[in-house]
C-alpha positions in Angstrom: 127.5 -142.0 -275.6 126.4 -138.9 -277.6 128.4 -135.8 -278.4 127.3 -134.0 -275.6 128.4 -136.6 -272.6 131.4 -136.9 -274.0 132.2 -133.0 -273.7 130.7 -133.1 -270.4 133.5 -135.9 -269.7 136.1 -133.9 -271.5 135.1 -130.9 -269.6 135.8 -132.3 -266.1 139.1 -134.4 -267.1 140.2 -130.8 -268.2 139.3 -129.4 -264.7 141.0 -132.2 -263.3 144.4 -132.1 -264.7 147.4 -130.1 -262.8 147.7 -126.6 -264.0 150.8 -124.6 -265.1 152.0 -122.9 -262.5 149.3 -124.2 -259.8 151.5 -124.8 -256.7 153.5 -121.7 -257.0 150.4 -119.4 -257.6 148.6 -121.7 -254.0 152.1 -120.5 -252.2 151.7 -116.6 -253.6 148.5 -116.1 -252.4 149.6 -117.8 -249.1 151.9 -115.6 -248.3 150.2 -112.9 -249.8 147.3 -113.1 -247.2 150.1 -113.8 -244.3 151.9 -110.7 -245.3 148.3 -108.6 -245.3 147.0 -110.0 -241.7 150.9 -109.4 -240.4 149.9 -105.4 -241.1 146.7 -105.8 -240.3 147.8 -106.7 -236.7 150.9 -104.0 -236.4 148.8 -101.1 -237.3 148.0 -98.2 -235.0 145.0 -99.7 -232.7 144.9 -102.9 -234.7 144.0 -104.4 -231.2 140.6 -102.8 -230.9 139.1 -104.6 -234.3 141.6 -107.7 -233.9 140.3 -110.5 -231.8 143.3 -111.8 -231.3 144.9 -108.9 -230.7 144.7 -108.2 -227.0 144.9 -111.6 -224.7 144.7 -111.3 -221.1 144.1 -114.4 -218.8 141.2 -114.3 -216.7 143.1 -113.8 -213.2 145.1 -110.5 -214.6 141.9 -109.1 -216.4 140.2 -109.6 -212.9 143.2 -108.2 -210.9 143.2 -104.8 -213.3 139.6 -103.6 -213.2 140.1 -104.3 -209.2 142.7 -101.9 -209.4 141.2 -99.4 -211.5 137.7 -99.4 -209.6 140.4 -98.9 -206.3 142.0 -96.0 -208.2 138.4 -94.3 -209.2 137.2 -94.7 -205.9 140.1 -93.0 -204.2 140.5 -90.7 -206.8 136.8 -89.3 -206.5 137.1 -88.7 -202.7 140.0 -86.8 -202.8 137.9 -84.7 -205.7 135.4 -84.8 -203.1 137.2 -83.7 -200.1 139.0 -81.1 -202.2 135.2 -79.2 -202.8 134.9 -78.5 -199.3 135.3 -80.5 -195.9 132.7 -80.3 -193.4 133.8 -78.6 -190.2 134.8 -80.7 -187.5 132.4 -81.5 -184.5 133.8 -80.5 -180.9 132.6 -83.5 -179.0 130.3 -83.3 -176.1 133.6 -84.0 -173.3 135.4 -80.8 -175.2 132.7 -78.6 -174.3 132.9 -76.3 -171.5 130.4 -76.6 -168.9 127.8 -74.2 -169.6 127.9 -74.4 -173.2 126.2 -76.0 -176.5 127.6 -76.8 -179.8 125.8 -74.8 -182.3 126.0 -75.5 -185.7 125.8 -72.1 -188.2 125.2 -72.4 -191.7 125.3 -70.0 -194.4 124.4 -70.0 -197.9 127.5 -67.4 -200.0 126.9 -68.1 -203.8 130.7 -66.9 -205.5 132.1 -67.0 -201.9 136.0 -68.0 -201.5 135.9 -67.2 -197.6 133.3 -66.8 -194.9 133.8 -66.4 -191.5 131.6 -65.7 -188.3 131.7 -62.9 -186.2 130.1 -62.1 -183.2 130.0 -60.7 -179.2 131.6 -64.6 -179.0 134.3 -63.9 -180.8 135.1 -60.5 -179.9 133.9 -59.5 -183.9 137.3 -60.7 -185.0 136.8 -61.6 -188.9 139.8 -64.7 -189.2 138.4 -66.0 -185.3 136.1 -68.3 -186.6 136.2 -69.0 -190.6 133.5 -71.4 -191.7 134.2 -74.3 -194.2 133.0 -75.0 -197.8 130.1 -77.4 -197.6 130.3 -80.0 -200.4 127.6 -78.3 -202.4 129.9 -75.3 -203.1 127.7 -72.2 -202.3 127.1 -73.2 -198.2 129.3 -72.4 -195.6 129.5 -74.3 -192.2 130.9 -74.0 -188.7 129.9 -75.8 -185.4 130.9 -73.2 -182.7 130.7 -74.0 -178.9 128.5 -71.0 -177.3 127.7 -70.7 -173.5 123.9 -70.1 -172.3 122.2 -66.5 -173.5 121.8 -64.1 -176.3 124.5 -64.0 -178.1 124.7 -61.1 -181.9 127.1 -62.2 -184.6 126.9 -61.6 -187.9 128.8 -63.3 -191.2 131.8 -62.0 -193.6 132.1 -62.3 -196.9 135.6 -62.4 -198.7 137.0 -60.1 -195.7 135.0 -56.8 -196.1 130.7 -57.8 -196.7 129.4 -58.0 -193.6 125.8 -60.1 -193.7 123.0 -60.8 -191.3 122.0 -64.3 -190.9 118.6 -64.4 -192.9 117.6 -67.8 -191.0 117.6 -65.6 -187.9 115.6 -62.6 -185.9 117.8 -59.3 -186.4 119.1 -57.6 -183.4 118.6 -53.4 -183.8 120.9 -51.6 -185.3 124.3 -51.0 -184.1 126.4 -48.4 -183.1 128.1 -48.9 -186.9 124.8 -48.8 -188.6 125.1 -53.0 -189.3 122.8 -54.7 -188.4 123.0 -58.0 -186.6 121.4 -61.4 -186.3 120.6 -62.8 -182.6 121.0 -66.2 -181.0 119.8 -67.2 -177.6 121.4 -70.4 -176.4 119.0 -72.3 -173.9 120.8 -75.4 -171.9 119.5 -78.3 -174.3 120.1 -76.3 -177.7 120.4 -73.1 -179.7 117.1 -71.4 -180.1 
């Protein structure tokens, strides 16, 4: 054997042999790195970058996006009905004889109240309001209207009075407004 096997023999008893100090030093950095994940896991959202943080079986996990789709869902139609609700529809037996549902249908951008007014009515302004479609700048009523010409006219927040621009204009009135007319025919509006 020449000089340099035997350091090479020398050199891995040496790494062989117990250390000084070895076990305690393995147990320090034991509970050193026990100590370090323990903080890592307490800390303020530690659960988001943890795996282990946050453990859910599968039935529960399934059972709470269930119940937060159910909440979304009836959360956004009540946001939905809140915008506006469409005016309810008389039904054909709640007609009087002689008459046809007509729908009107008005288009008031910045409008928070419209109403229709007409020979109908007896002009009255809060007879008839129309409701807030669901697009936010179209108003809507359905109004049951027997056969013939018929004038009415829209209001606007209580005091604008407007023609309907969707219709022919009657002449002008005694008030100097003019008026939009409707002739009701026994199958529809016309």
């Amino acid at each position: 054997m020449n000089g340099d096997d035997r350091w090479d023999d020398d050199a891995r008893a040496a790494y062989q042999l117990p250390i000084e100090g070895e076990e305690q030093a393995r147990d320090r950095a034991i509970l050193r790195l026990r100590r370090e994940s323990a903080k890592r896991r307490t800390g303020m959202g530690a659960w988001w970058v943890d795996p282990d943080g946050l453990r859910m079986r599968p039935a529960l996990a399934a059972v709470c996006v269930l119940a937060v789709l159910v909440i979304g869902a009836w959360s956004g139609a009540g946001w939905m009905a809140s915008r506006g609700v469409r005016a309810p529809r008389p039904s054909i037996a709640t007609l009087p004889s002689g008459s046809t549902a007509v729908t009107f249908v008005f288009r008031a951008p910045g409008a928070t109240r419209v109403s229709l007014v007409g020979d109908f009515n007896g002009w009255d302004p809060e007879a008839t309001p129309l409701a807030r479609a669901t697009t936010g700048e179209i108003w809507i009523a359905q109004v049951p209207l027997e056969h013939g010409l018929h004038a009415y006219a829209f209001v606007i927040d209580g005091r604008d009075w407007a023609p309907d621009p969707s219709a022919p204009l009657a002449p002008v009135a005694t008030f100097g407004r003019r008026n939009s007319l409707l002739v009701v025919g026994e199958d529809q509006a016309l």
